[in-house]
N, C-alpha and C positions, 0 to 999 in steps of 0.2 A: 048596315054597311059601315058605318061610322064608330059603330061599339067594334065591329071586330079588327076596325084598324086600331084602335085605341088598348083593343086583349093584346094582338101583335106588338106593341109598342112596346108595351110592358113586361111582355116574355120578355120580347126582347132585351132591353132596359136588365129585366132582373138578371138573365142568363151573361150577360158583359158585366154587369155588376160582381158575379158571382167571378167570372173568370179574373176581373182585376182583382180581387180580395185574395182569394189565393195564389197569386200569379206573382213566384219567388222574385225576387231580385239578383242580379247578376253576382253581387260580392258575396252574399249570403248563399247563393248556390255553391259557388265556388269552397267558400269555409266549410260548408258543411260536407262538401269531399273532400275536404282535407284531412277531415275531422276524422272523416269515415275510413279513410284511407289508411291513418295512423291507429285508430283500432284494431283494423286488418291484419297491420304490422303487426303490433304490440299486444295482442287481448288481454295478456296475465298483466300488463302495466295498469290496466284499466279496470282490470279486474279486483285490486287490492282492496278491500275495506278500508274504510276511512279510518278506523279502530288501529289498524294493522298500520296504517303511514303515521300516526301519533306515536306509534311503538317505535318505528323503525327512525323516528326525529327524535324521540328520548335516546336514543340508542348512539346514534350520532354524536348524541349534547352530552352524554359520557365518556363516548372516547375523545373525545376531544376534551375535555374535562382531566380523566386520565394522564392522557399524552403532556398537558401542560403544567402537572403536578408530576410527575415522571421526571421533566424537563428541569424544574426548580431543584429537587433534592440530588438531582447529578450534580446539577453547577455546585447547589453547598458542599457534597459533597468532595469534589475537587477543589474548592478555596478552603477547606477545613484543613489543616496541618495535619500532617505525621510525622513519624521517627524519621522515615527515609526524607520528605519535603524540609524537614532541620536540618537533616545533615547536608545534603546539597547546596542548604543555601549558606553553614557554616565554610565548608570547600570554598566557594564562589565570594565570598567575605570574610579574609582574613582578617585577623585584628592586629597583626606583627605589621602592617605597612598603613593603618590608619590612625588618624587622630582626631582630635576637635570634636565636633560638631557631625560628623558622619562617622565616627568611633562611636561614639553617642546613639545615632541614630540605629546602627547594626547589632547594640547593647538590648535594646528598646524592642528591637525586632525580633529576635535569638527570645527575650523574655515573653512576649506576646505568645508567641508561635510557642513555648514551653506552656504554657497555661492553657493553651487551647487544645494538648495533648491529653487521652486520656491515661492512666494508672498504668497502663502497661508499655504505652510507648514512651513514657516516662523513665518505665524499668529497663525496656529495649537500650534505651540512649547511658544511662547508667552502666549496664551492662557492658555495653561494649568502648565505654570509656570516651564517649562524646562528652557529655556533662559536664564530667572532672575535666580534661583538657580544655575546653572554654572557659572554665574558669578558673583555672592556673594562670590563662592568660589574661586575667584583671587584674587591677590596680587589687590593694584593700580596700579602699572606697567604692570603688565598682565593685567589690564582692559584696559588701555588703548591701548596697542598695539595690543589687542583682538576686541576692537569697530573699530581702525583704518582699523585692517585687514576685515572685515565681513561690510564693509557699502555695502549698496546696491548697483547691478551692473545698471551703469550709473548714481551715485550720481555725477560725477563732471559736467555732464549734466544738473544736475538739480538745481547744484546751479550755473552755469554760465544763463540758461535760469530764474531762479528767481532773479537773483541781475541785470536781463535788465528789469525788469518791472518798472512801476513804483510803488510808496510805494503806491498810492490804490487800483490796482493793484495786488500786492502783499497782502496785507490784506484780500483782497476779494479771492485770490488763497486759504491762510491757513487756511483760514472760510470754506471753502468750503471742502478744503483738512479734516478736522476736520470733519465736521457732515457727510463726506461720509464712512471716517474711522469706526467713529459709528456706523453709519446705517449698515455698512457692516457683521462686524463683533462685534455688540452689544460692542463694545470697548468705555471704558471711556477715557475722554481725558486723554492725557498725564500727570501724577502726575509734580504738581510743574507748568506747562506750563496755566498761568494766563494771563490776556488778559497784562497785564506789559512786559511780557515776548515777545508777542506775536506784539508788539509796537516795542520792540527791534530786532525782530525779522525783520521785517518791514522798519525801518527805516537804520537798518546796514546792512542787505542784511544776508545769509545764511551764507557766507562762516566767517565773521567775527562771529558771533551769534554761530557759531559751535564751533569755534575754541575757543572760550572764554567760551563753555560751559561746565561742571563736566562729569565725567565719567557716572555718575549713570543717567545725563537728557539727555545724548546722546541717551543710554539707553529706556528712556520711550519716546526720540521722534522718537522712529526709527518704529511706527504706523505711525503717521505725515509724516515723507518722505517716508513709500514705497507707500503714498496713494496720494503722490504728483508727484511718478514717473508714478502712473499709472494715472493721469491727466493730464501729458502732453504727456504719448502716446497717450490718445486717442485724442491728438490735432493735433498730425501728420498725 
């Protein structure tokens, strides 16, 4: 009698044992119909390969990657000068009603903004006679420290590679340099620049011919040198 209350006990015993061990908890129920619930919803969300969400996070870290290189080359873009962004701001900055120190300063800016142009908004502003009028309105001293500042990027390049040729050489470069100028840009030759000049030019090399030349034929030969610089890039 005593064994089988002792069997009973132990069913017992084991069968509540068993029921507490697997016997959910109330938050853990709840979550996992939560859980179940948004499955229901969603299957394809749940469904992705884990393979496929690494993809689709590269993918992300690109366009956004993109978008913020996109972002950079507009802005340089828009702070980069052109022919039109000179002329506006020559309009907007006379130089007939300034002097001192802010004459100065709009000298500084005109020349900046001219070097940060490339070859052909160069020619645009020549062309249509911007260039020349700004600097009619200089002193002499301001012309000259205004040609000095504004020569074309890699002129000491081109007159160290002009003064190693030799003087036929060299003749046949500025002949050349000359009718492509033209051709290019329907440009007349340089006012003043006569085949005399052109001998001097030749037989004393650039850099002397420069430096012995006036403010105003630095001026009309600066056709001539940007179409000499772009003839010995294209030799490199």
């Amino acid at each position: 009698m005593n064994r089988e209350k002792k069997a009973c006990k132990s069913v017992v015993c084991k069968t509540h044992s068993t029921r507490v061990r697997f016997r959910p908890k109330p938050a853990q129920s709840r979550r996992g119909g939560e859980l179940a619930a948004r499955r229901g919803l969603f299957p394809k969300l749940w469904q992705i390969p884990s393979c496929m969400k690494i993809w689709r996070n590269v993918l992300l870290v690109l366009v956004l990657v993109w978008a913020v290189a996109g972002s950079i080359i507009y802005g340089v873009r828009q702070a980069r000068p052109t022919a039109q962004s000179l002329t506006v701001y020559l309009e907007k900055h006379p130089l007939a009603t300034e002097s001192g120190t802010k004459r100065a300063k709009i000298i500084t800016r005109v020349g900046n903004m001219l070097n940060g142009l490339s070859l052909e908004d160069r020619q645009t502003l020549r062309g249509d006679g911007v260039t020349r009028d700004f600097f009619i309105s200089l002193t002499p001293a301001e012309q000259a420290n205004f040609l000095d500042a504004t020569l074309p990027a890699g002129f000491k390049q081109i007159m160290e590679a002009f003064n190693k040729m030799e003087p036929e050489k060299r003749k046949e470069f500025v002949n050349r340099a000359l009718a492509e100028a033209k051709k290019r840009q329907g440009e007349a030759p340089p006012a003043g620049l006569n085949d005399q000049l052109v001998q001097k030019m030749v037989n004393q090399g650039l850099n002397t011919f420069y430096a012995e030349a006036s403010a105003n034929a630095k001026l009309d030969l600066a056709p001539l040198i940007e179409q000499m610089q772009r003839n010995l890039q294209s030799l490199r």
